[in-house]
Each structure stands twice: as structure tokens, then as C-alpha cells.
ZAMARGU-4260 file (C-alpha; in steps of 0.2 Angstrom, whole numbers, plus 5000, padded with zeros to 4 digits):
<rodrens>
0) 5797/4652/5508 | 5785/4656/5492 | 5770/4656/5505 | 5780/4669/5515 | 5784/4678/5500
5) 5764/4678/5494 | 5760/4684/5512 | 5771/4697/5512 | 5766/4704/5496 | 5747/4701/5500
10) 5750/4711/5516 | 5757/4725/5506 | 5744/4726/5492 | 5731/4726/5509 | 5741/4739/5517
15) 5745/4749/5503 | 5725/4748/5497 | 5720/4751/5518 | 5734/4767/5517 | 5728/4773/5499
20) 5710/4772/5505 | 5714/4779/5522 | 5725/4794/5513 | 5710/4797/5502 | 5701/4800/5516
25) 5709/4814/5526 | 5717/4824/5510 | 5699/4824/5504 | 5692/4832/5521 | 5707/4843/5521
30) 5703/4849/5503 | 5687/4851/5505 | 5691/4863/5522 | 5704/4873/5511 | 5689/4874/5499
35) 5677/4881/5513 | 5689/4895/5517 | 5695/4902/5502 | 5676/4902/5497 | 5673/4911/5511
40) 5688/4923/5510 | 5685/4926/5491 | 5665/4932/5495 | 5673/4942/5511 | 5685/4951/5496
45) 5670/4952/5483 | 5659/4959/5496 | 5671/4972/5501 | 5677/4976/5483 | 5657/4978/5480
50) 5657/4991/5494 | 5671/5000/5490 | 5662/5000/5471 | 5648/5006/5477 | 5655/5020/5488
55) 5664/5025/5474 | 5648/5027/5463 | 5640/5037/5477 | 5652/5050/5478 | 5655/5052/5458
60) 5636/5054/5457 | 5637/5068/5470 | 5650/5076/5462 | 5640/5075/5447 | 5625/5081/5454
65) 5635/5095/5462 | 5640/5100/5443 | 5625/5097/5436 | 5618/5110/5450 | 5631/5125/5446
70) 5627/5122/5428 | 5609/5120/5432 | 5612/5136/5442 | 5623/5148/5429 | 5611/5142/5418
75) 5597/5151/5427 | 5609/5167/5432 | 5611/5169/5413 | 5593/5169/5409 | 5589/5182/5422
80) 5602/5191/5415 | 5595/5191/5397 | 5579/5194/5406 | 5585/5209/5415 | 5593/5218/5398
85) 5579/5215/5385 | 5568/5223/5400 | 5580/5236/5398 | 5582/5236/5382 | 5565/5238/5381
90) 5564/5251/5392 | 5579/5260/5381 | 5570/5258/5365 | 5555/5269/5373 | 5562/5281/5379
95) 5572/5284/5361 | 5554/5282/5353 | 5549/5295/5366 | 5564/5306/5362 | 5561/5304/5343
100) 5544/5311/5345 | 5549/5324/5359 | 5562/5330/5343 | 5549/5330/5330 | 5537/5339/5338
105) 5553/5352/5344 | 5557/5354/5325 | 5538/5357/5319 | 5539/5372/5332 | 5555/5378/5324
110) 5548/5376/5308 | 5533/5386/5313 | 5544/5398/5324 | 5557/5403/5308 | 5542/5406/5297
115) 5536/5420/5308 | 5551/5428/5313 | 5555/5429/5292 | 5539/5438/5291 | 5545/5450/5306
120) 5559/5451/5299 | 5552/5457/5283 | 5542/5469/5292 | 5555/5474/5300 | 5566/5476/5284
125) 5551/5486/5276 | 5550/5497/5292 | 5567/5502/5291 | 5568/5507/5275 | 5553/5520/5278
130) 5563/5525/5293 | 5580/5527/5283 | 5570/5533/5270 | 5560/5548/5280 | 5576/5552/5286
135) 5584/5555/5271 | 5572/5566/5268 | 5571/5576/5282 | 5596/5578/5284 | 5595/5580/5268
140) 5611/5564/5268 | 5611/5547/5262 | 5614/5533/5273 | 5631/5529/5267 | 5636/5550/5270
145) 5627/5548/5287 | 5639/5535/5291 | 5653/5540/5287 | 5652/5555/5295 | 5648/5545/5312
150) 5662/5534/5309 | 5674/5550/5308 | 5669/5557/5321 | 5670/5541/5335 | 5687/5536/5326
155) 5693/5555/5330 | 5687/5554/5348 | 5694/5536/5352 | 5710/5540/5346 | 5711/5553/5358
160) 5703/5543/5373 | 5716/5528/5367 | 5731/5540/5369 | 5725/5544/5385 | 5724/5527/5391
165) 5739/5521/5384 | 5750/5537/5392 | 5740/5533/5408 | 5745/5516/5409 | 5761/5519/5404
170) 5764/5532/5415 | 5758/5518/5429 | 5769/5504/5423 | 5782/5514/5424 | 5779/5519/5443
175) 5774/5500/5447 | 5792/5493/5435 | 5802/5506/5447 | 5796/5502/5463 | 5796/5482/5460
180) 5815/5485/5454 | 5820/5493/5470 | 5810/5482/5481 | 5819/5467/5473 | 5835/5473/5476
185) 5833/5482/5494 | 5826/5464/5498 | 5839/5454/5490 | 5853/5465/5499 | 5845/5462/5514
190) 5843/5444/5511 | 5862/5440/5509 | 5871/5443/5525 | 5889/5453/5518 | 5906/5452/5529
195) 5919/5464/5527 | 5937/5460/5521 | 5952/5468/5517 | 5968/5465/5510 | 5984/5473/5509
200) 6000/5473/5500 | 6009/5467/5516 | 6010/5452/5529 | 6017/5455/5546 | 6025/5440/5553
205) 6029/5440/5572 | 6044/5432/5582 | 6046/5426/5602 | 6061/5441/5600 | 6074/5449/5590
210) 6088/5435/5589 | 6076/5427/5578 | 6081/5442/5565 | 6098/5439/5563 | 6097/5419/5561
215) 6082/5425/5547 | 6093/5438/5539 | 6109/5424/5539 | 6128/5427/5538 | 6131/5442/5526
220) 6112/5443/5521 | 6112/5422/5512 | 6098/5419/5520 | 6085/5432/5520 | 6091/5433/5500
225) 6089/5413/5497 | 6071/5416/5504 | 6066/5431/5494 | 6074/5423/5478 | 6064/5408/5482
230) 6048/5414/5485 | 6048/5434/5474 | 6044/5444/5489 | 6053/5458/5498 | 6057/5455/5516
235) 6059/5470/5528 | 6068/5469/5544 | 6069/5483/5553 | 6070/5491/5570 | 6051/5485/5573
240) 6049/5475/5588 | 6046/5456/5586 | 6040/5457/5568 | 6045/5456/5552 | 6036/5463/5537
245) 6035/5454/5521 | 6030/5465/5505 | 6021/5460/5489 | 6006/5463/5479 | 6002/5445/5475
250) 5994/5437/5491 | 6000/5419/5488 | 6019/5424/5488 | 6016/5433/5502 | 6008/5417/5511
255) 6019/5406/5505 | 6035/5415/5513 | 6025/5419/5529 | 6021/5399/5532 | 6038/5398/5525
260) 6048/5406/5539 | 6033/5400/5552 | 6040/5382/5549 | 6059/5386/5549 | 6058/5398/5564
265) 6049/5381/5572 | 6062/5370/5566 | 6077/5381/5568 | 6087/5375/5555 | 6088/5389/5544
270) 6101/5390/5529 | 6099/5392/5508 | 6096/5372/5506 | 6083/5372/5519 | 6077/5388/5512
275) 6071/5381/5499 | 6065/5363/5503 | 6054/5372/5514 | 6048/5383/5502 | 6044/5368/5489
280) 6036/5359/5502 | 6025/5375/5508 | 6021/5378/5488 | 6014/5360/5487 | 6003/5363/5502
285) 5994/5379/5497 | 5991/5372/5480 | 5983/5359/5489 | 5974/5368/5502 | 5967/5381/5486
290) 5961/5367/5478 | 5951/5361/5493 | 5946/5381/5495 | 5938/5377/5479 | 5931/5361/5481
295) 5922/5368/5501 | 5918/5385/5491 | 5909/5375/5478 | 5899/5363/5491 | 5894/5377/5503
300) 5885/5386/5491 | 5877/5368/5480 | 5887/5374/5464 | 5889/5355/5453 | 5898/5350/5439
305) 5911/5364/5437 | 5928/5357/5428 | 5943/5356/5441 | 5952/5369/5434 | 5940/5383/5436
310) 5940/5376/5456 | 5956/5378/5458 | 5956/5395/5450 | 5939/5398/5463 | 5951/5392/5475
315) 5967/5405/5471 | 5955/5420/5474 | 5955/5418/5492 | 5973/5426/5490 | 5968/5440/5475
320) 5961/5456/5483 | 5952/5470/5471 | 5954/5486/5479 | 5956/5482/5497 | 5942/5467/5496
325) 5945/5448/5497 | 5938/5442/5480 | 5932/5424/5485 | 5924/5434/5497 | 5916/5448/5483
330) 5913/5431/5469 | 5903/5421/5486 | 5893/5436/5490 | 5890/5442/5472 | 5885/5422/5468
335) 5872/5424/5484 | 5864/5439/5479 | 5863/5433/5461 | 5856/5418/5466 | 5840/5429/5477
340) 5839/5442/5464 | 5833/5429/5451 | 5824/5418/5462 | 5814/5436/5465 | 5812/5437/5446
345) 5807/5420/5442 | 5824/5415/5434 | 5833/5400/5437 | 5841/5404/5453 | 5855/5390/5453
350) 5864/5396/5435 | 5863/5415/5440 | 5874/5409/5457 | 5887/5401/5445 | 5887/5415/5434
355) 5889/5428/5449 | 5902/5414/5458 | 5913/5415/5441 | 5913/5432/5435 | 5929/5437/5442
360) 5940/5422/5437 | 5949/5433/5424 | 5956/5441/5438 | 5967/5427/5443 | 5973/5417/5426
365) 5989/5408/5426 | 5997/5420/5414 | 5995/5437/5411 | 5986/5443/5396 | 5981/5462/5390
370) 5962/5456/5389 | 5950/5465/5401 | 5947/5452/5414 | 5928/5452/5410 | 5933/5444/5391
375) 5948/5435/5399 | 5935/5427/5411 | 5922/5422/5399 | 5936/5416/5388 | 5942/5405/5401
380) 5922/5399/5405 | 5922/5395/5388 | 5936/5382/5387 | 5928/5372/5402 | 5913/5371/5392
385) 5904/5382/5403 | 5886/5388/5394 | 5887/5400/5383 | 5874/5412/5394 | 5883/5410/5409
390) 5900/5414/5396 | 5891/5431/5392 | 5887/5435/5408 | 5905/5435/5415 | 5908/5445/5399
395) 5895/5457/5400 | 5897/5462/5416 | 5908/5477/5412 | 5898/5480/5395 | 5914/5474/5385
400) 5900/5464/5375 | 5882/5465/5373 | 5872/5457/5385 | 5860/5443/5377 | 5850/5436/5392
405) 5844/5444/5408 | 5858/5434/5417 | 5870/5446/5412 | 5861/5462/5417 | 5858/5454/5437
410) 5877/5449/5436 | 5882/5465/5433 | 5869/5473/5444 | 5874/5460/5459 | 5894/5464/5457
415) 5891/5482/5459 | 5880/5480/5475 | 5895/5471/5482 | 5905/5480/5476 | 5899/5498/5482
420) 5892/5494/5499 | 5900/5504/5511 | 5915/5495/5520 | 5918/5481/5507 | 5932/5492/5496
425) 5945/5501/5506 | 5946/5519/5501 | 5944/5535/5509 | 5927/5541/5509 | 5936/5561/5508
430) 5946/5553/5489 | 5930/5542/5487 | 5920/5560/5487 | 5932/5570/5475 | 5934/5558/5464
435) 5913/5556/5461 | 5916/5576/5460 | 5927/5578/5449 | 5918/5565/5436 | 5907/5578/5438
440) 5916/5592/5433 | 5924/5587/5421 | 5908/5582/5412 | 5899/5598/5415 | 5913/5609/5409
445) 5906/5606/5390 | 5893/5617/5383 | 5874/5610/5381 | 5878/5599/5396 | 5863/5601/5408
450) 5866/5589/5422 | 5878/5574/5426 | 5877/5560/5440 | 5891/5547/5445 | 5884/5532/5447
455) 5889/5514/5451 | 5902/5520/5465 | 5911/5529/5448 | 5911/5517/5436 | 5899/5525/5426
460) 5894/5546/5422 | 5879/5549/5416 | 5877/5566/5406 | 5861/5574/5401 | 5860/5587/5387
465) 5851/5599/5378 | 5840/5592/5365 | 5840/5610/5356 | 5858/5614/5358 | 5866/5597/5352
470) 5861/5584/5339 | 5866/5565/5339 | 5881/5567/5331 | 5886/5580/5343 | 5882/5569/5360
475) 5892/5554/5352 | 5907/5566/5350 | 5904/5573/5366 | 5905/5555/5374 | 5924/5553/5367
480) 5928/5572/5372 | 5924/5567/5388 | 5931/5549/5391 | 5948/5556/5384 | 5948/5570/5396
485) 5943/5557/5410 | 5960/5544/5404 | 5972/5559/5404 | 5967/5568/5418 | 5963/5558/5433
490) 5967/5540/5442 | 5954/5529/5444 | 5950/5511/5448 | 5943/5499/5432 | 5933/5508/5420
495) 5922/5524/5418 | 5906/5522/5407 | 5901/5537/5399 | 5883/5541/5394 | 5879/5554/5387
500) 5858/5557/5385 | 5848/5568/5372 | 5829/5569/5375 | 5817/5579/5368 | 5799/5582/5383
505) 5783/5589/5376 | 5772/5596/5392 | 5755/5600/5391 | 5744/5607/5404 | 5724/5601/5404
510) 5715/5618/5414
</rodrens>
């Protein structure tokens, strides 16, 4: 059993020394084969590290070589530049040395040239005092005397040629200033295109028939008085056929019960309540459709900025008429012939329209006042904060006030064009005639009166008088005379102007 026992362990110790020997063997080969390969992987890395290194290298040392050849080359740029400006710097420095020498050599011949013109002028000098000197001698007059007697006598004869001139050219401006005044005018009155409009004191409104009069007129007359209480107009009917007249001298009352009875005849139901829920309704709509004849009369003719008051009062002259013509229609026209007249002046042509388009508001205020309208206009202006030239020229325009800047005098030049074109005021040209006629008269029915004109379609008389046969105290008293005699005497629409003019003519006759 021991001997098995030895054997045993004997043939383990053999075969754990063959197996150890044997195990030795192969790790050893594989080792050394693991060895072999990550040698040879670990020079295939280096070698391509090396590579990469060395491309590396390459490029930064062409970039540098690059950079030191841009440097090498600006370099060589700023050099030739240097070069190029002390040549020219150089070549500057010459030419001032040049220069310096042209100037010396200039002011040595200045030198030179000053000396001898003081000695001619010396000679000079000395000649001159022989010459004054021999002819002292032979006048028998000093110099001074001399001159002052040629003095006197060219101051004598340039007076005389200057007041020559000077009536000459005045005589000249005079022609030229009239003839450029009535060329601007003739050409702004052709320029605006004028419409004629007249209004009267009645409206005529027309029916399908005559029933229509009796439902109008109402049982016992409730009717026809609930619509003239309503509305403060007269209503005529009368044996006319198909019309009914309706009589006021305000334009909006009268339009107010024409529209009135337009929409009752239409709706049929006429009694005093209807009456006057119509005539409510219809007030509301002309308010509104004068504010929008404002507002349209503003636009067409490019007028900004005005306060809404005064467009509505714009708007309320379409239904004001001054002797027989539509006053929107005057204040449009007046605006546009303001507007060209001060274009043809060189004025601003845009204010003179606003002026010319507001000078008549005075003539439709809310309430009545005793103010002229020309000064209840501006007044008006005023309070919209309207300027103050275009507030004196809406109070000039009638020479209430003084007129302060040439807005006013083509205002009130451009309202009396409109106004005296033939055709835009309805008058008879038979009473037109008299009345110019008897302005006349009357004027020259006073001693020293020589001559008198009607001008302005008789708004304004001129009277010319004697200078020998009146003095100024005289033609101002004259001026009263007359105006007085003129209040009390005749009718007449506005105002009259009286001038009266004293002038004293020298004539002489050059043979």
C-alpha cells in the first residue's frame, strides 16, 4: 500500500515537473509572439506619429515662411516709400530754395523800382509846383480860389443834371409800376374762372297739384301756421298754379321749410306734431350738410388748419347772399384770385387764399352785433387764433382799420373785382348808372371842386380840388360835407369812401 502510495506521489511530482516544464514552454513561445507584435505595432504607431510630426513641422514652417515673406515684403514697400518722399522731399526743398531766390531777386528790383519812382515823383512834385506856380501868376487866383470855384460850378451843374435823372426815372417807374399793376390784375381775373349766382328773398316750392294746398294750409290754417311758427318764414299760397312761395330774407329758414314740406308732401302725414318733428330732423341735417360744405369748401381749394367753427361758419355762407350774390361763392372766388394775385407779387400765395376765403365771415355770426362786418369778422378770426395779418386783412378790407401788411390791400383789391364784375351783383345797370351819377353830383355841387370819379362800383368817390381855392383844412371839411349829404340823401349798398384830393402841379416847358 506505502509502495503504491510512493508511486503515486513519484508519478505526480514527474508529472507535475514534465507539466510545469511542458507549460513553460508554450507560455514562453506565446509571450514572446505577444512581444513580437506589440513591438511591431508600437514602431508602426511611432512611425506614424513621426510622420504626422513631421507633416506638422512642414506646414508651420511654410506658414512661417509665408509671414516672414509679407514682412519681408512690407518691409520693402515701406522703404520704397521713404525712398519715394525724401526724393520728393528733396525735390520740394529745391524748388523753395528756388522760390526764395526767385523772391529775393523780385524784392531787389522793387527796391531798385521804388527808388526811382521817389525821384519821379520828386520831379514830378517840383514840376507841378512851377506849373501851379506860373499859373498863379498868369489868373491872377490861388490854387485853393481856383478850386473852389471849379467845385461850385460842377456842384451847380450836377444838381441840375441829378434832378433831371431823378424826375426822369421817376417819371419811368411810374409808367413801368402802372402798367405791371394792371397787367397783374387783368391777368389774375383771367386766370380764375367766375360763375354767376344769385339769390333772392324767396323759394318757390312746387306740387303734383292744388289738393296738395289745402292739406299744407290745414283745417282752419293749424297747419300752414305750425310750420311758419316752426321754422320763422312766411308762406304764401295763393291762386299760382302748382307752387307755393315761401318768403324770407335768411336763406337757411327758407331751405329749411322748403326740405320741410318736401318730406311731408312725400310722407303725407301732415299735422302740427309732425310739423315739427320734421322740421327738427331737417334743422339737424342742414347743420350737418353746412358743416360738410365747409369741410369740401376747405379741401377743394387746400386751406389746412382752420378751427371748426370758422368751417362751419364757411359752411352757413352757402345760404347768405350780398346783394343778389351767393357769398361762399363771392369768399371762393375772392380766395382764388387772392391766391393768383400774390403768387404774381411774390407773396405767399397759400395765406392770401385764407385771408381772401375768410373776409366775409362777419357777415354770418350767430348773433347779431352793431359792428361793421369787416371788424366783426377779424374779431371773429381772432378768437380762432387766426394770425394777426390775416386778422387785419379781413379788417382792413373796408378801411375800417389801417392796413399793416400788403395782404390787406390785395384782399380788398380781390373782393372788389368780385364784387364789380358785371353779372355777379343783381342790380339794374339803368339804378347802377344813377346812382355812380348822382355820387357825382352831389360832389361836384361844392365850390373848388374840379373833378369827381365813382370808383369801386360806388364804394368809394373820389374828389379833386383846387389847390389855390381850398386849403387842407378846407378839403378835410369838405370830405364831412359831403359824406353827410351822401347818408341823408340817397340809398346805397355798404359804405361810400370819400376822398377828397388837393395838389399843387408846377409845369415847365424846355423850347
Amino acid at each position: 500500500m506505502i509502495g503504491i502510495i510512493i508511486t503515486a506521489v513519484v508519478a505526480l511530482a514527474l508529472g507535475a515537473l514534465a507539466g510545469f516544464y511542458y507549460f513553460r514552454h508554450i507560455a514562453k513561445g506565446k509571450y514572446n509572439e505577444i512581444l513580437e507584435t506589440a513591438q511591431k505595432d508600437a514602431d508602426v504607431i511611432k512611425e506614424k506619429k513621426l510622420l504626422e510630426v513631421k507633416e506638422k513641422f512642414l506646414n508651420k514652417k511654410s506658414e512661417l515662411e509665408k509671414e516672414v515673406q509679407l514682412r519681408n515684403q512690407k518691409i520693402q514697400q515701406n522703404e520704397n516709400r521713404l525712398k519715394q518722399r525724401e526724393i520728393s522731399l528733396n525735390q520740394r526743398q529745391e524748388e523753395l530754395q528756388r522760390r526764395k531766390q526767385e523772391v529775393e531777386q523780385g524784392q531787389v528790383r522793387i527796391d531798385n523800382e521804388k527808388k526811382i519812382i521817389t525821384q519821379r515823383q520828386a520831379e514830378l512834385e517840383k514840376m507841378q509846383d512851377q506849373e501851379r506856380a506860373k499859373l498863379e501868376e498868369l489868373s491872377g487866383l490861388s490854387a485853393e480860389e481856383a478850386k473852389k470855384r471849379l467845385v461850385e460850378s460842377m456842384k451847380d451843374k450836377a444838381k441840375m443834371d441829378a434832378a433831371g435823372y431823378v424826375n426822369e426815372i421817376m417819371d419811368q417807374a411810374k409808367l413801368d409800376a402802372n402798367m405791371k399793376a394792371k397787367k397783374i390784375v387783368i391777368q389774375t381775373i383771367q386766370r380764375v374762372a367766375t360763375e354767376t349766382a344769385i339769390e333772392n328773398s324767396v323759394s318757390v316750392f312746387h306740387i303734383d297739384n292744388d289738393e296738395v294746398k289745402g292739406r299744407i294750409i290745414g283745417r282752419e290754417g293749424r297747419n300752414i301756421r305750425a310750420l311758419e311758427a316752426a321754422t320763422g318764414v312766411e308762406i304764401v299760397v295763393d291762386d299760382t298754379p302748382e307752387s307755393i312761395v315761401i318768403s324770407a330774407f335768411d336763406p337757411i329758414r327758407r331751405e329749411v321749410c322748403r326740405l320741410a314740406l318736401h318730406q311731408l308732401v312725400a310722407d303725407g302725414r301732415i299735422h302740427p306734431a309732425r310739423i315739427e318733428e320734421v322740421v327738427a330732423k331737417v334743422k339737424k341735417q342742414l347743420d350737418n350738410e353746412i358743416i360738410e360744405t365747409g369741410k369740401r369748401t376747405v379741401i377743394d381749394l387746400g386751406i389746412h388748419g382752420l378751427h371748426p367753427e370758422l368751417v362751419r361758419i364757411i359752411g352757413k355762407m352757402k345760404y347768405r347772399s350780398s346783394y343778389g350774390q351767393n357769398l361762399l361763392q363771392h369768399a371762393r372766388e375772392t380766395a382764388n384770385l387772392c391766391s393768383v394775385m400774390a403768387a404774381e407779387l411774390g407773396l405767399n400765395p397759400k395765406k392770401a387764399k385764407r385771408a381772401g376765403l375768410l373776409h366775409d365771415i362777419g357777415k354770418v355770426p350767430d348773433e347779431e352785433s352793431e359792428l361793421p362786418h369787416a371788424l366783426l369778422g377779424a374779431k371773429m378770426a381772432e378768437k380762432y387764433k387766426e394770425k394777426p395779418d390775416i386778422v387785419n386783412a379781413i379788417a382792413a378790407h373796408h378801411d375800417e382799420v389801417e392796413m399793416q401788411t400788403l395782404l390787406a390791400p390785395i384782399v380788398q383789391v380781390c373782393d372788389a373785382i368780385s364784387g364789380a364784375r358785371p353779372g355777379a351783383r343783381r342790380e339794374i345797370v339803368e339804378a347802377y348808372i344813377k346812382r355812380l351819377n348822382d355820387l357825382e353830383a352831389i360832389a361836384m355841387s361844392y365850390p373848388g371842386v374840379t373833378k369827381t370819379y365813382a370808383i369801386q362800383a360806388g364804394r368809394e368817390l373820389r374828389v379833386i380840388v383846387g389847390a389855390d381855392k381850398m386849403s387842407d383844412e378846407d378839403s378835410t371839411k369838405l370830405s364831412n360835407e359831403i359824406a353827410e349829404k351822401i347818408q341823408n340823401e340817397m340809398t346805397y349798398p355798404g359804405q361810400v369812401k370819400i376822398t377828397v384830393i388837393r395838389e399843387t402841379r408846377s409845369v415847365a416847358y424846355a423850347k
